[in-house]
N, C-alpha and C positions, 0 to 999 in steps of 0.2 A: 609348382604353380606360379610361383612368384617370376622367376625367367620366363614360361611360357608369356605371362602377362605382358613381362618386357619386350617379349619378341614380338607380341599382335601391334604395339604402342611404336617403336621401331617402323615396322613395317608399313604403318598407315602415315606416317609421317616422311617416307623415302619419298612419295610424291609431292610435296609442297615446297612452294616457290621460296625460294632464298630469303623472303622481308621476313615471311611467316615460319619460316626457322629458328630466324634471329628471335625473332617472338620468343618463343618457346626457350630457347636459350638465354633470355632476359630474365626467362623465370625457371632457373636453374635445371633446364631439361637438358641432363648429359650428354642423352642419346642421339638429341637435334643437333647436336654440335659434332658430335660423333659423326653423324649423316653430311653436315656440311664438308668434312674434312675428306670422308669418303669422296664425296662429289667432285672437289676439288685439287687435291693430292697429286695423282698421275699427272694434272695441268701443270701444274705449278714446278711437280719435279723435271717434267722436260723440260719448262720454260729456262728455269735456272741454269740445270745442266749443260743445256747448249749454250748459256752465258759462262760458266764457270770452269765447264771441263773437270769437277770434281765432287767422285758421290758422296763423300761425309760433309762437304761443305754445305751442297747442295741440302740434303737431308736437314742437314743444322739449321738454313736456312728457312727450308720450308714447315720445322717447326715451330722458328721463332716467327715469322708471317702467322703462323697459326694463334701462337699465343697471343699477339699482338691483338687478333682478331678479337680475342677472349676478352681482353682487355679493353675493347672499345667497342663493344655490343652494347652497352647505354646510348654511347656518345652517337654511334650511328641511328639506332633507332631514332633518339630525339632528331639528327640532323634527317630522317625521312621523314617525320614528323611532321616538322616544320619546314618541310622542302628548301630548306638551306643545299642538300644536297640530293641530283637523280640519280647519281653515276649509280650503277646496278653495283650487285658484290663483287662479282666477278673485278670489274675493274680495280674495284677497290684494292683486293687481294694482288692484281697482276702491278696495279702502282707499288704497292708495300715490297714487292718482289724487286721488283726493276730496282728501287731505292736501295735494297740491299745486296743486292749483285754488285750495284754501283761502288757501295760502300767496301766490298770485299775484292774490287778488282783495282782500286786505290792501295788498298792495302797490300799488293803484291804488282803495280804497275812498273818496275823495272824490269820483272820477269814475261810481264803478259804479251808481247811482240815478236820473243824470242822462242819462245817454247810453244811449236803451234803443232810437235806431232801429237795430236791428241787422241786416245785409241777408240773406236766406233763400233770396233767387239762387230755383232753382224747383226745389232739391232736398226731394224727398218724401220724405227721409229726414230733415229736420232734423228733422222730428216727428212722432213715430206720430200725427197724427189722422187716423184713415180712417172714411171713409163709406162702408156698404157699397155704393150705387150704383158699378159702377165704369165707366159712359159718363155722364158727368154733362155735364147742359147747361151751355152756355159761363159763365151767371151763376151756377150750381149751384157751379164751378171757383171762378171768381171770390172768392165766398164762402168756400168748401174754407180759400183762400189765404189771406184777410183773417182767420179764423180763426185759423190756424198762427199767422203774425205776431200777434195779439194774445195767443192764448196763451203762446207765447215771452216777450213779453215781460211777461208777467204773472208767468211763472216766474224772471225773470231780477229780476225785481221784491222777491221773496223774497228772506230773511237767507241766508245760504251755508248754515246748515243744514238750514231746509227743502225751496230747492231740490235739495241732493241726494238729501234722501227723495226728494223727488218725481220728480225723473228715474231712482231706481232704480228705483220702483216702477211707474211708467210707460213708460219709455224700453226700461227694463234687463230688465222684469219679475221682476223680484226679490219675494222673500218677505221679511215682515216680519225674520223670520229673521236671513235673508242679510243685509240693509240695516244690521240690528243690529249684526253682526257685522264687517261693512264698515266700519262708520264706528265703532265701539267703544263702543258703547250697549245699554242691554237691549231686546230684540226688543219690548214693553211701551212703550218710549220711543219708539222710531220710529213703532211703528202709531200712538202719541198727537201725534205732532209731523205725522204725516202728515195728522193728524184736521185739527189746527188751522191747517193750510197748504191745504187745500181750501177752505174760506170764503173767505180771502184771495184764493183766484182767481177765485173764483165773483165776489166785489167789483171786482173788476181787470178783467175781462171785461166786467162789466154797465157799467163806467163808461166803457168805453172804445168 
């Protein structure tokens, strides 16, 4: 009876909006936090991923972002509170993220220029490129494929700050906005860092 309970309580709470979560998680509802993490999770492990090229670091990552979170369900509530702060969760969590990718690609930046074959497995999620053909002939694939791979690594190629532009605004679909606000820059600054980080892969691509 008691699981049943749990599961009706769960389930009327999968529809509510991210503030009204945190609610509930203010006052020790595991399972609202449970749902957020649900919600968020797949986002956040692409996100990194295609920053890190690595799945236990990744995971590592996207726990500690989690905790992190746990940790500062007061502090955000009060700052919605008091509209000290709008940024929605979402951002909040892809800032917490970016920070930490940052911080882990410091920590291995002698290597990170050198080692770009990085493996793509035949997940069509590593990266939004689609073509709208969608029964493409087997060389049609072929190509799909060698594209992804070089794209990837053209973006992994990139300083840490303008691969993040570009995987939020590509990956993430984020608004200059949002990107701005993510990574703690004026919305101005990113549309211009994103300017100058398309060349860079137009050249990465054509040499590759």
């Amino acid at each position: 009876m008691a699981k049943t309970t749990y599961a009706y309580a769960s389930a009327a709470l999968v529809s509510l909006a991210d503030d009204i979560l945190l609610e509930h998680v203010g006052k020790g509802d595991q399972a609202a936090f449970e749902i957020l993490m649900q919600r968020y999770s797949a986002l956040l492990c692409k996100f990194v991923y295609t920053h890190i090229s690595d799945y236990e670091q990744t995971r590592d990552i996207v726990q500690s972002v989690f905790m992190q979170l746990y940790m500062y369900v007061p502090k955000l509530r009060a700052n919605w509170a008091n509209q000290t702060s709008q940024a929605p969760l979402k951002s909040w969590l892809f800032q917490v993220a970016a920070n930490r990718c940052t911080d882990e690609l410091r920590k291995r930046r002698p290597l990170l220029f050198c080692e770009l074959d990085v493996p793509l497995e035949d997940d069509e999620n590593a990266w939004p490129y689609t073509i709208a053909d969608t029964h493409p002939l087997p060389d049609e694939e072929l190509e799909r494929k060698e594209m992804r791979t070089a794209l990837l690594r053209a973006i992994l190629a990139l300083s840490p700050r303008f691969r993040s532009i570009v995987l939020l605004r590509y990956q993430e679909e984020l608004t200059f906005r949002e990107i701005g606000r993510i990574l703690g820059m004026p919305e101005n600054t990113a549309k211009t860092y994103f300017q100058r980080a398309r060349p860079l892969l137009r050249a990465a691509l054509t040499s590759s």
